[in-house]
C-alpha positions in Angstrom: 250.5 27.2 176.1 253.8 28.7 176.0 255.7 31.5 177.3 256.2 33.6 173.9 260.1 35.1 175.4 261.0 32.0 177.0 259.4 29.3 175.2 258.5 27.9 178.7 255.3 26.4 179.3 252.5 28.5 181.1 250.6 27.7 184.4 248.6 29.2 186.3 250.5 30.7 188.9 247.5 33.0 190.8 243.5 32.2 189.4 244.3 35.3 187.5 247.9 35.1 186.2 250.0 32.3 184.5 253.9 32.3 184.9 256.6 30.4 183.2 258.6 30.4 186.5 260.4 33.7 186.0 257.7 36.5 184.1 254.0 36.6 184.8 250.9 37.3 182.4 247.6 38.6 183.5 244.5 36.5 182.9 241.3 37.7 182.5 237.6 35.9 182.2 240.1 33.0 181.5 242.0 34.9 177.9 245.5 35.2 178.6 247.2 38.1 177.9 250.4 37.4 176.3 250.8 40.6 173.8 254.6 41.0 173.8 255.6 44.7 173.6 253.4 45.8 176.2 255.6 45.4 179.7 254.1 48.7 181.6 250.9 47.7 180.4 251.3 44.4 181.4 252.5 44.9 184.9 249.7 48.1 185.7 247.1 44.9 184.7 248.7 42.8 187.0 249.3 45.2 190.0 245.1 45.8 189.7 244.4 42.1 189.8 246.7 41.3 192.1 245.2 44.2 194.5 241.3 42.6 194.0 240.8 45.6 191.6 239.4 43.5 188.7 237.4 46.6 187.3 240.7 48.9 186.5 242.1 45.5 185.1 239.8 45.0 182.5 239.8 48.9 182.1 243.2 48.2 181.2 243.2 45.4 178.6 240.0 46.1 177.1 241.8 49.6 176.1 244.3 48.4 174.1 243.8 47.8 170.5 246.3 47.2 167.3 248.8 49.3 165.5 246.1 50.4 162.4 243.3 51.5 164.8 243.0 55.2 164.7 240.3 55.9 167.6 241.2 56.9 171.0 240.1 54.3 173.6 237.0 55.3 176.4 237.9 56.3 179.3 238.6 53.9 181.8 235.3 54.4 183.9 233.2 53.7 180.4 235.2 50.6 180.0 235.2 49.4 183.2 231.3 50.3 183.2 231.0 47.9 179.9 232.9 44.9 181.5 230.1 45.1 184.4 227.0 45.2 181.9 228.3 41.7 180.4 227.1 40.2 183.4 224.0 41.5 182.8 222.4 39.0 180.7 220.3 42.2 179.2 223.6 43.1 177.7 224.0 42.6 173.8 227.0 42.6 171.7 225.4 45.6 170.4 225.9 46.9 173.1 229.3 46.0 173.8 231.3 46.9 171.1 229.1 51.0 171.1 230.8 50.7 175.0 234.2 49.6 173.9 234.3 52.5 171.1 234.9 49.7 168.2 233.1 52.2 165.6 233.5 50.4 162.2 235.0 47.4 163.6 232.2 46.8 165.9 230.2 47.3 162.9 232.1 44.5 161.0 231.9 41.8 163.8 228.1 42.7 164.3 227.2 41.4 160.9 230.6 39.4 160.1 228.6 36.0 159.4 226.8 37.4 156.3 228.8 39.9 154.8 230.2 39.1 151.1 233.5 38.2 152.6 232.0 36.0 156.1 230.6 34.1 153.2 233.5 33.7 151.5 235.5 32.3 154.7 232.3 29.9 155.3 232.5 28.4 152.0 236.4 28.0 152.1 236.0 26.3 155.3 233.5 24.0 153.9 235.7 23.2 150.9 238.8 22.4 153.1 237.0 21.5 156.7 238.6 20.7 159.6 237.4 17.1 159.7 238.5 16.6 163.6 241.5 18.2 163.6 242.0 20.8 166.7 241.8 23.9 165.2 244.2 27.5 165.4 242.4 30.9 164.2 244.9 32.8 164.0 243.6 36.8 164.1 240.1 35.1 164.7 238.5 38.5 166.0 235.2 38.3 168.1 235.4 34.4 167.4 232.6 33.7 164.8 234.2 31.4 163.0 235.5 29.6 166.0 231.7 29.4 166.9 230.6 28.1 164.1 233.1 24.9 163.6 232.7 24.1 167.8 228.8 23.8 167.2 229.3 21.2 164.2 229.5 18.1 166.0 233.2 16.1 165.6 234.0 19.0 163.5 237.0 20.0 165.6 239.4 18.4 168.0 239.6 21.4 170.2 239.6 24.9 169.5 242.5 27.8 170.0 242.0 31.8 168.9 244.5 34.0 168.8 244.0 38.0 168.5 245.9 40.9 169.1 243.4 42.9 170.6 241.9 41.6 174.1 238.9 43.2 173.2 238.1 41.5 170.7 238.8 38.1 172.4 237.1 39.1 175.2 233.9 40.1 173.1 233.9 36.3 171.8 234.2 34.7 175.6 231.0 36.6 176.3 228.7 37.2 173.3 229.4 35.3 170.9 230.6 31.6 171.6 228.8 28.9 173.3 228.0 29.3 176.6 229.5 25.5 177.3 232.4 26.7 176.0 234.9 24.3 174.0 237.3 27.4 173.3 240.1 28.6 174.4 241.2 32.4 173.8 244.7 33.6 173.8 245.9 37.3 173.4 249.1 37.3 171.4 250.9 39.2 169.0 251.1 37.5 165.0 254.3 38.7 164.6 256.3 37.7 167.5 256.8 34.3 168.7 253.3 32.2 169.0 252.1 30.6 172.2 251.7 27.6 171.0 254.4 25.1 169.7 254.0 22.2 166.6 252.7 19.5 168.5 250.1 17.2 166.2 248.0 18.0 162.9 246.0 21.0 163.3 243.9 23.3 160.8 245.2 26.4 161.1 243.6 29.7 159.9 244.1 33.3 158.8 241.8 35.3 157.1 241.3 38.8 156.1 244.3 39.7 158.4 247.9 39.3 156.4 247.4 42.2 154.0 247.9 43.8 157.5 251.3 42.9 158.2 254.9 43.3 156.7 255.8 39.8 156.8 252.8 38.0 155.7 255.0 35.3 154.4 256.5 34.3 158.2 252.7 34.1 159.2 252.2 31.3 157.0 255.6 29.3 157.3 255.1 29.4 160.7 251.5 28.2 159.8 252.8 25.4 157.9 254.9 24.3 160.9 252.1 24.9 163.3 249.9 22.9 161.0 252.5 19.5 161.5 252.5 17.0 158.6 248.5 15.7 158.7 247.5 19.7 158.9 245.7 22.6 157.0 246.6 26.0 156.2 243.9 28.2 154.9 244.5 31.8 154.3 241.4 34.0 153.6 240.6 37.4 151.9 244.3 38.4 151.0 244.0 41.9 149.3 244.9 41.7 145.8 247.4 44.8 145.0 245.9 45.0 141.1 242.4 45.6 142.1 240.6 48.7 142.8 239.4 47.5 146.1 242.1 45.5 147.4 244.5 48.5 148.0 244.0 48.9 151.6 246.8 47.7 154.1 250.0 46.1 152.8 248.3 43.9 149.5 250.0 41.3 146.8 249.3 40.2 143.8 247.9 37.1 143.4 250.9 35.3 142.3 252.9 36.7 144.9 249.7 35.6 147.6 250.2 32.2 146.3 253.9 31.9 146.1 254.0 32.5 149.7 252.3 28.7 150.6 253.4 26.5 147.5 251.1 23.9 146.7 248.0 26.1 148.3 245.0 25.9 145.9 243.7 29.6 144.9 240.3 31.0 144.8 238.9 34.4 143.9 237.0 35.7 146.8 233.7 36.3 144.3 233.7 32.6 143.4 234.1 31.4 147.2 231.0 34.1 147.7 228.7 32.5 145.0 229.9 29.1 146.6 228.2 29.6 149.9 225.2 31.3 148.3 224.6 28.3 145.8 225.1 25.5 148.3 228.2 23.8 146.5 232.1 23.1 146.5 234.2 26.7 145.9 236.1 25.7 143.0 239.9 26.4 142.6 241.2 29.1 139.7 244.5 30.2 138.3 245.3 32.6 135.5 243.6 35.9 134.6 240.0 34.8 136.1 242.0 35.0 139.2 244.5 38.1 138.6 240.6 40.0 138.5 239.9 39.4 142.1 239.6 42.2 144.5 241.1 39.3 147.3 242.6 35.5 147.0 241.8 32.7 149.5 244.7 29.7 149.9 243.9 26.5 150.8 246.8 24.0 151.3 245.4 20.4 153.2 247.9 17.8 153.8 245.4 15.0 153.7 242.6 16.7 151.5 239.6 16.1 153.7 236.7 16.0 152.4 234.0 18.9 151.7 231.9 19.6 154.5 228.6 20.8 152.9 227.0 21.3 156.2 229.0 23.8 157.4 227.7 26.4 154.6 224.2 25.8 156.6 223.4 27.2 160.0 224.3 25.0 163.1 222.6 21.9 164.1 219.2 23.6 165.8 219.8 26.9 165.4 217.0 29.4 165.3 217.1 31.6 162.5 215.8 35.2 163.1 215.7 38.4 160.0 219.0 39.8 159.5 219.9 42.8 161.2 221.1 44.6 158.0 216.8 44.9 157.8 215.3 47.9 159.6 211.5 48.1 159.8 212.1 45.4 156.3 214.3 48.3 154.4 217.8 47.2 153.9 220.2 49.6 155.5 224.2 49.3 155.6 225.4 49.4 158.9 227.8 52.5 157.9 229.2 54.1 154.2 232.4 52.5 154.6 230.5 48.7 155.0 228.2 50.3 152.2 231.6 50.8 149.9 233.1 47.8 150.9 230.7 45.8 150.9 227.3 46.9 149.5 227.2 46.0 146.1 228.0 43.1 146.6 225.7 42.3 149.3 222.8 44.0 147.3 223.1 40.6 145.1 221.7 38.6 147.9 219.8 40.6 149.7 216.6 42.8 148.3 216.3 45.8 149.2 213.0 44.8 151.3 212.9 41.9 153.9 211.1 39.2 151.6 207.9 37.2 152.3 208.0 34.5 149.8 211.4 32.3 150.5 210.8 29.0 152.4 213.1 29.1 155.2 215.9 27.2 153.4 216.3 29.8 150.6 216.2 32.5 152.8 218.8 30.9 155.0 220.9 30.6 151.8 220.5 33.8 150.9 221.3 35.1 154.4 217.6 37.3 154.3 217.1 34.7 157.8 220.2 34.5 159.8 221.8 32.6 162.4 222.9 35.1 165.4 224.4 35.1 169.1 221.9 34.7 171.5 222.9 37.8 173.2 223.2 39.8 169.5 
C-alpha cells in the first residue's frame, strides 16, 4: 500500500495510523482511510484516535459519504451508537445501514446479490474468472462480490477493495465478509492517485460505478496498468446514454463504453442477467442487439481464463435461506425506486409468492432461496 500524495509506501506507524514518514492516515477496524481531499477531516479522525476516543473516530469516518449522496449524515451520537451495536453479534446489516442513514443505498447492498444487475456482475465474473489472480474491486461497496470470489477455493490470489465511502467498507469488514477474513479494505478516492502500484497480474474490477465519474476513461487505463500484462479488466453495468433507463449519472453509448478499453468483449446487461439465471457462459454481442441495452459490461482478459461455472452457484456449503425480497411469501420491493429500477425485471425470476415446488437447485437458480450474510 501506498501513500496516494507521495507514492511512498504505507506502514503502520501507531496500531491505528499508517504514515509514509512525513503524513499520517487514520486506521480503523483495520480499513485505511486514504480519501484525498479530506485533510480537516482527516486530522479531527486522527486527533480522536490518537486521544483513546475511538467512538468520535468512527463517528467521524462513518459520516462521510460521496459527492452524489444527497442525505444528511446522523448525528455523531447515532453513529457512534451504531459502531458499538456491531460488536454485538445481535447486530444485522439490517440494522447497520437503518443506523448509518444509507436509505436507498442500504437498500441496494441489502439485496445486492440478487438483484437483476448482482446477477449480471456474477455471470460476468464467471465468464472471465479470476482463476488465481489477486483480485482489485475497485468501488466494491459493502464487499459482496469480494465475498463471494474469497469463499471459492484458489479462486483468488488475495483480495484488495477499494471504496470511497468508509462506510461502506466498514459495513463489509463486519457484516458481510468472512469472519476469517482473506480481505483487505482500503478507503480511497477513484479519481486521484490509487494506493496501490502495478506490481504482478491482477483481475481488476469496476462495476456499476464509472457512469459516476467524469473521466471514466482514466479509471480503466489506469485499470489496464493495474491489471500488468497476465491481468483482467472487467467493467460492469455502464449506463448506456440511448436507453430510457440508463440516463442517470454521466452515461455513454455503447460504442463510446467500448472504445474506452479496446479489445474488451461487450455484453448487454439483459443477456449477462439470463446468463446467471440459465446456468451458462454470458455470450459476447456487438451491433444493434447491443446499442438496445439499458447498460454494457467489458470484459478484456489477457490470458482468457477459462469460465468458472461454479461461481454462478452459491459458495461451497452455504446454507441457503428464502430471499428477503418475500414478506409473509408476498414479494415486496424493498422501495419504488428499486421497484423502477429494478422490478420488472426481477418479476421475471421471482413469482409474486414464495414458491413450494422448486427443488433447491432451481430455486437457488432462480434466486427464490438465497445465499445471505450470516449476520443479514
Amino acid at each position: 500500500m501506498i501513500d496516494p500524495h507521495s507514492r511512498r509506501p504505507l506502514t503502520a506507524d501507531t496500531p491505528h495510523s499508517v504514515s509514509d514518514g512525513e503524513r499520517r492516515w487514520p486506521v480503523l477496524d483495520g480499513i485505511p482511510y486514504l480519501r484525498v481531499g479530506r485533510g480537516e477531516l482527516v486530522e479531527r479522525a486522527l486527533t480522536a484516535l490518537d486521544d483513546g476516543r475511538v467512538r468520535d473516530a468512527a463517528a467521524i469516518l462513518l459520516a462521510d459519504n460521496d459527492d452524489w449522496w444527497d442525505q444528511p449524515p446522523p448525528p455523531p451520537q447515532v453513529l457512534a451508537e451504531a459502531y458499538d451495536a456491531a460488536a454485538d453479534p445481535r447486530t444485522t446489516l439490517r440494522d447497520a445501514v437503518t443506523a448509518l442513514g444509507l436509505g436507498r443505498v442500504g437498500d441496494y447492498f441489502l439485496h445486492r446479490d440478487h438483484d437483476p444487475s448482482g446477477l449480471a456482475v456474477t455471470a460476468l465474473v464467471a465468464t472471465h474468472p479470476p482463476a488465481g489472480r489477486p483480485v482489485v474491486d475497485l468501488a466494491c461497496g459493502a464487499g459482496h462480490l469480494l465475498r463471494r470470489l474469497v469463499r471459492e477455493p484458489g479462486e483468488t490470489g488475495g483480495a484488495t477493495g477499494i471504496d470511497i465511502v468508509f462506510a461502506k467498507l466498514w459495513l463489509a469488514r463486519r457484516f458481510v465478509l468472512p469472519a476469517e477474513g482473506g480481505v483487505d479494505l482500503v478507503c480511497a478516492d477513484l479519481r486521484a492517485p490509487w494506493p496501490l502500484a502495478p506490481d504482478g497480474d491482477r483481475w481488476v474490477c469496476c462495476h456499476d460505478t464509472l457512469y459516476f465519474l467524469d473521466d471514466p476513461g482514466d479509471v480503466l487505463h489506469r485499470a489496464v496498468e493495474l491489471a500488468g500484462p497476465g491481468g483482467a479488466v472487467l467493467a460492469g453495468h455502464c449506463h448506456n446514454a440511448e436507453h430510457p433507463l440508463g440516463a442517470a449519472g454521466h452515461p455513454l453509448t455503447t460504442d463510446e463504453w467500448a472504445g474506452l478499453l479496446p479489445g474488451a468483449l461487450t455484453y448487454p446487461e439483459e443477456e449477462l442477467t439470463d446468463a446467471a439465471l440459465q446456468g451458462r457462459r454470458a455470450r459476447p454481442v456487438v451491433g444493434t442487439e447491443l446499442e438496445r441495452t439499458e447498460a454494457v459490461a467489458l470484459a478484456f482478459d489477457h490470458v482468457a481464463a477459462l469460465p468458472q461455472p461454479a461461481l454462478l452457484d452459491p459458495s461451497p456449503g452455504a446454507t441457503l435461506r428464502p430471499n428477503p425480497l418475500y414478506r409473509d411469501g408476498v414479494r415486496e420491493w424493498p422501495n419504488p425506486r428499486w421497484a423502477a429500477e429494478y422490478g420488472a425485471r426481477a418479476a421475471v425470476y421471482l413469482p409474486e409468492t414464495l414458491p413450494t415446488d422448486l427443488s433447491d437447485d432451481r430455486a437457488a437458480r432462480r434466486r427464490v432461496l438465497v445465499e445471505l450474510p450470516e449476520r443479514w
